[in-house]
C-alpha positions as CSV (number, residue, x, y, z in Angstrom):
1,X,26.4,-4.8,153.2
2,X,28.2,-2.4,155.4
3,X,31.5,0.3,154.5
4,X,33.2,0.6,157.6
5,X,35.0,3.5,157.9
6,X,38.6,3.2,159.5
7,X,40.2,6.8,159.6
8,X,40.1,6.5,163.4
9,X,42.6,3.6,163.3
10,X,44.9,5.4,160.6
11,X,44.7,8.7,162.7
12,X,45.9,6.5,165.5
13,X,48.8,5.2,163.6
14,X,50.2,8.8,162.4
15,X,49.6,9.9,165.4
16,X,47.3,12.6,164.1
17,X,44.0,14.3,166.1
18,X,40.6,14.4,164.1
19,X,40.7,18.3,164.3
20,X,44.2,18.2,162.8
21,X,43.2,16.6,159.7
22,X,40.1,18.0,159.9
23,X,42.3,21.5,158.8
24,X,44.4,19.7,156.4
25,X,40.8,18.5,154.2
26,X,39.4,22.2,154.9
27,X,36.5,20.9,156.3
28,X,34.6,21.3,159.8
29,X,35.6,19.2,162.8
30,X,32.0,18.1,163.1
31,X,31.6,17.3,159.4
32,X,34.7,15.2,159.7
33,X,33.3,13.4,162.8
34,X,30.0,12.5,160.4
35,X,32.7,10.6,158.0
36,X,34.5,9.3,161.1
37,X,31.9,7.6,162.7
38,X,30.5,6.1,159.6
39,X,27.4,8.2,159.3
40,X,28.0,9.6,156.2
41,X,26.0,8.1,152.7
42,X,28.8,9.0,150.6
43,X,32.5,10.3,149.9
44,X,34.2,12.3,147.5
45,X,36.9,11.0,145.6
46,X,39.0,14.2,146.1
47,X,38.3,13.8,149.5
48,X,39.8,10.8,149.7
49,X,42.5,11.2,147.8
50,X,43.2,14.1,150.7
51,X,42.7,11.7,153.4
52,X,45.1,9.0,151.8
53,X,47.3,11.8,151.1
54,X,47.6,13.2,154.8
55,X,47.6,9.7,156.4
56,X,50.2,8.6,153.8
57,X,47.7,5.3,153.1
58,X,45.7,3.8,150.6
59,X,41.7,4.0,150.0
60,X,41.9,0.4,151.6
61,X,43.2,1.4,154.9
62,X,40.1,4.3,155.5
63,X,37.3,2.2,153.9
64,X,36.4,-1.7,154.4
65,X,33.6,-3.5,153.4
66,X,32.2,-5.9,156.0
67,X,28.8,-8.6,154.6
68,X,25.9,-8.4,156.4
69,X,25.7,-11.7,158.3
């Protein structure tokens, strides 16, 4: 079982840089690139929510579950 993490995408479709939401969850750019990249073991819901909120998308749009094969 694998989360795949899909911020990069949304990021992509706003138009947004990492760094810039980086500032808008009030976290470090390098933190954020852990969650980016898929590296992290877990997420917060109220970080989430800030995501969705910031990207103007829904929980399904940053996080996608993918079987293991």
């Amino acid at each position: 079982m694998a989360i795949i993490v899909n911020v990069d995408v949304m990021l992509a479709k706003r138009k947004m840089q990492s760094k810039e939401l980086a500032e808008i969850l009030d976290i470090t750019p390098a933190n954020f690139s852990i969650l980016k990249t898929g590296k992290a073991r877990g997420i917060r819901f109220d970080t989430l929510q800030a995501i969705c909120k910031a990207l103007d998308c829904q929980p399904g749009d940053v996080l996608e579950y993918v079987a293991d094969q």
